[in-house]
N, C-alpha and C positions, 0 to 999 in steps of 0.2 A: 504494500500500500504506500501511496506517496501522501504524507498531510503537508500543507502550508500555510501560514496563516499572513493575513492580509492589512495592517491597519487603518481605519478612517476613524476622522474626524467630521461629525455630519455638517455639511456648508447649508445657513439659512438657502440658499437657493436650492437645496433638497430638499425642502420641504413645501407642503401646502397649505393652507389656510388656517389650516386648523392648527397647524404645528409641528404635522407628522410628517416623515419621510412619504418621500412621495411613492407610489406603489414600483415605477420602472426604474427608481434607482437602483434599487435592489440589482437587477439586471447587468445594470451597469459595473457595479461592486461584482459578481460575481466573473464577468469579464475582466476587471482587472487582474482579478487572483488565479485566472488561468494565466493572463498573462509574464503576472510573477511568477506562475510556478515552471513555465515552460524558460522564464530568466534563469531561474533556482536549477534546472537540470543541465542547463550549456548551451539553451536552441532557442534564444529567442525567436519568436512569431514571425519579426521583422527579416531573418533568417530564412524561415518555411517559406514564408510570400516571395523571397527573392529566388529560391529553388520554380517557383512557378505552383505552388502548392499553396492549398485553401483548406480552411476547418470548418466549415457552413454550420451554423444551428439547425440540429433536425427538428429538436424539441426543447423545451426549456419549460419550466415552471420553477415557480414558488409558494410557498405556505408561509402568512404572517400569523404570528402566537402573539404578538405585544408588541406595541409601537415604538421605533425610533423617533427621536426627536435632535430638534437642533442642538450644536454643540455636544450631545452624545459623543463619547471613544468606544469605536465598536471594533471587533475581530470579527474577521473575514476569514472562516477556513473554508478550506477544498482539499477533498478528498478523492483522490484516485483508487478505487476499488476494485480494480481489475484492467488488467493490460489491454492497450490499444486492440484491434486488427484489423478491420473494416472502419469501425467507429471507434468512436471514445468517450466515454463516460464519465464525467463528473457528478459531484456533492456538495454541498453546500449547508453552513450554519451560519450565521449572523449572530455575534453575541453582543450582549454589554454587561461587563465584568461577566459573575456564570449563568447571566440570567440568557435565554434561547429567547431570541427575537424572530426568527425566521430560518427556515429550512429551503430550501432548493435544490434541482438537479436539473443538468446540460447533458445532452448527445449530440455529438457531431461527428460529421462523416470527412474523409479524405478525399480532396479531388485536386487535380492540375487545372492549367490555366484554360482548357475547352470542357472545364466543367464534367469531365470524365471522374468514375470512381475508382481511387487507389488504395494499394495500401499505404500504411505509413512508412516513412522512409526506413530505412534497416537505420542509419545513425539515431535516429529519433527513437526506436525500439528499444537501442542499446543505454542510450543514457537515462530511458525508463529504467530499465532490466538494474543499472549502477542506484539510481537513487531507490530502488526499492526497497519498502524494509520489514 
């Protein structure tokens, strides 16, 4: 399994009227902590897109248990619970300190630059296979 954790700081423009985080930030947070976690294993993203390789959203959701608010410090983890092949699966928690604000999970698929489906690359497999634990 690979865990990572992610930190924000909630920006008043994440929220809405009420005061709450706005429901698509969440989204957004959960994209950046793929993106840290693919920094954390040697391949940034910025990397894959230069080989001619894309990670598409198949699916994505979320589950909120309790509101974020502004100025909130929250942890972002993502959890890799089982190796790429076709697709790739993520997890998701939203904390503030141990209290569970929100769950989620991402699929995405491998494709090149005509939109074809690949596997992932053997280097990208391999530096999964290293940060495994």
């Amino acid at each position: 399994m690979i865990h990572t954790t992610n930190k924000v700081r909630v920006r008043y423009a994440e929220t809405d009227r009420m005061g709450v985080v706005y429901h698509s930030n969440y989204l957004i947070w959960f994209e950046t902590a793929r993106i840290q976690m693919l920094d954390q294993i040697g391949l940034p993203y910025r990397e894959i897109e230069k080989r001619g390789l894309f990670l598409p959203v198949l699916n994505i959701s979320a589950e909120y248990k309790s509101p974020a608010r502004f100025d909130d410090c929250l942890d972002i983890h993502l959890y890799m619970k089982a190796k790429p092949r076709a697709r790739i699966h993520f997890e998701y928690e939203v904390c503030r300190d141990a209290e569970l604000l929100a769950t989620g999970n991402s699929t995405h698929g491998f494709i090149d630059s005509a939109s074809k489906c690949v596997r992932p690359p053997e280097d990208l497999t391999n530096l999964i296979e290293l940060a495994w634990s």
